[in-house]
C-alpha positions as CSV (number, residue, x, y, z in Angstrom):
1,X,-11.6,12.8,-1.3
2,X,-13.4,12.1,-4.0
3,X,-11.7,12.2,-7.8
4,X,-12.8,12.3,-11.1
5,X,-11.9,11.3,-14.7
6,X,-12.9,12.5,-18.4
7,X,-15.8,10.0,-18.9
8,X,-15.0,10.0,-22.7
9,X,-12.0,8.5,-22.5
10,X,-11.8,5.1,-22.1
11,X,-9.8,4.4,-18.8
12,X,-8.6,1.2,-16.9
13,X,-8.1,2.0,-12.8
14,X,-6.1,-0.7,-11.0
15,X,-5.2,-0.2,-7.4
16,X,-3.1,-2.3,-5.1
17,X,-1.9,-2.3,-1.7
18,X,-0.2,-5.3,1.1
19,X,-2.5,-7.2,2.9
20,X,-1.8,-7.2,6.6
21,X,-2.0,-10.1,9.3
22,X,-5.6,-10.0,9.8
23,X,-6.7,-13.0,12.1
24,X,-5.1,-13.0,15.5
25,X,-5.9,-16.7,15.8
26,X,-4.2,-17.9,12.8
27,X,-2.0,-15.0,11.5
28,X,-3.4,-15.2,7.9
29,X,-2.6,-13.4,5.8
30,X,1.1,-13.8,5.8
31,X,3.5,-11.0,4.6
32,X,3.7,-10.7,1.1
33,X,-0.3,-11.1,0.5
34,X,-1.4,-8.1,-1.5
35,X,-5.4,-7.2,-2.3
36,X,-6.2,-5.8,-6.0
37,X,-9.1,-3.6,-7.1
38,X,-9.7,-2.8,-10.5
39,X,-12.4,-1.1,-12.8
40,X,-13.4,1.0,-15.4
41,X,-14.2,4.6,-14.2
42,X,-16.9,6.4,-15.7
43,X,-16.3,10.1,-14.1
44,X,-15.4,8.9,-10.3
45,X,-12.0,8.1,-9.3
46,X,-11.5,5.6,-6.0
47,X,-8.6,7.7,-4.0
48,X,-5.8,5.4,-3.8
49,X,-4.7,6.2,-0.5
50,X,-8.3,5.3,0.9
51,X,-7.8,1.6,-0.1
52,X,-4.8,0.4,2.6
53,X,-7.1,2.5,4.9
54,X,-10.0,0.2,4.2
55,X,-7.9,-3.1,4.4
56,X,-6.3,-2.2,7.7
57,X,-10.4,-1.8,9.2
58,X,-10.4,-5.8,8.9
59,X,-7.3,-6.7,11.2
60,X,-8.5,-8.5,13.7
61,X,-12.2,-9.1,12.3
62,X,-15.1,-6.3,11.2
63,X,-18.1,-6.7,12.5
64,X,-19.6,-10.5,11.4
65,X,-16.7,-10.4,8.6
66,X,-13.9,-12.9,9.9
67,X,-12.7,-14.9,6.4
68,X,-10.7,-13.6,3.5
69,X,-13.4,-14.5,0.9
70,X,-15.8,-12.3,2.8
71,X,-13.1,-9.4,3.1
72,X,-12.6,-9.6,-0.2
73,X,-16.1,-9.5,-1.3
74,X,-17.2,-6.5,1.0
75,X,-14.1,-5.1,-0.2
76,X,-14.9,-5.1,-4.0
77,X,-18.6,-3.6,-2.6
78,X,-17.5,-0.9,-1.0
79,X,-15.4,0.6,-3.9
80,X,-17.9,-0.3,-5.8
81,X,-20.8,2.4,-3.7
82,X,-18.1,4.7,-4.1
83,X,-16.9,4.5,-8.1
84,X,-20.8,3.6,-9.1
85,X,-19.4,0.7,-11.8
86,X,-18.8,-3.0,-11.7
87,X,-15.2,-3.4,-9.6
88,X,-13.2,-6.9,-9.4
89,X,-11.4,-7.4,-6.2
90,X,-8.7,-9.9,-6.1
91,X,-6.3,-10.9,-3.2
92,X,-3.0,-12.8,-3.8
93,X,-2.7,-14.9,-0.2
94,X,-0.2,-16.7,1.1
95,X,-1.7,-18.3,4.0
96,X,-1.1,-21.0,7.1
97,X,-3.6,-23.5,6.7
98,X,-5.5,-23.3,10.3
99,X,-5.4,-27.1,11.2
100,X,-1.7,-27.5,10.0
101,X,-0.1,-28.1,6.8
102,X,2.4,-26.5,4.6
103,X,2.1,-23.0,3.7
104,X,-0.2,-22.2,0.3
105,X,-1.0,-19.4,-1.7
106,X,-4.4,-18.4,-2.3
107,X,-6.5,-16.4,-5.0
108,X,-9.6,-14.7,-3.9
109,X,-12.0,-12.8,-6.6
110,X,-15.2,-11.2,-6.5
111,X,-17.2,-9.1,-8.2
112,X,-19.7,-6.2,-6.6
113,X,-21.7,-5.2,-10.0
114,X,-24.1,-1.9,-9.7
C-alpha cells in the first residue's frame, strides 16, 4: 500500500527492522543484526510493514544475490523505485567470519540515488 506525505513539509523517514539468518552455509547474519532505510519523502511514503517483508525474500539467497553488501545495496534500490528519492540503506551485522575467527560486527551502507 502505497502512502503519502505533505511534500511541503520537510520530512526525515527512517525505517528499521531485524535482520534474519540469511545464509544456510554460514548462518550470517546473527541475531541482533538489524537493516536501516532512511530518506527524505517528497509525497511517497515506503509502508513500513513492507520492509521485514523484503528482508525475509533474501533468507537463504535471491536469485544471483548471496552477500550482505549486495543485499543491502538491492535493498536501498528497491525502496528507492518505490519512494522515487535518494534512500541510504545501512545494516548493523554481527557476523561469523566464514573461515573461523571470533565473532565481528559489521556496517554495510549504500546509496541507490534516482
Amino acid at each position: 500500500m502505497i502512502r503519502s506525505c505533505n511534500a511541503f513539509v520537510p520530512t526525515f523517514v527512517s525505517h528499521s527492522t531485524p535482520i534474519p539468518q540469511c545464509c544456510p552455509v554460514s548462518g550470517n547474519p546473527l541475531p541482533g543484526s538489524k537493516l536501516t532505510v532512511c530518506y527524505r519523502p517528497d509525497d511517497v511514503v515506503f509502508p513500513v510493514e513492507d520492509l521485514a517483508s523484503f528482508v525475509s525474500e533474501y533468507v537463504g539467497g535471491r536469485g544471483d544475490v548471496r552477500g550482505m553488501e549486495e543485499m543491502i545495496q538491492e535493498l536501498a534500490t528497491r525502496v528507492r523505485d518505490i519512494v522515487r528519492v535518494p534512500v541510504r540503506a545501512y545494516a548493523d551485522l554481527i557476523i561469523r567470519p566464514p573461515f573461523g575467527g571470533d565473532q565481528q560486527t559489521m556496517r554495510v551502507s549504500a546509496r541507490a540515488l534516482p
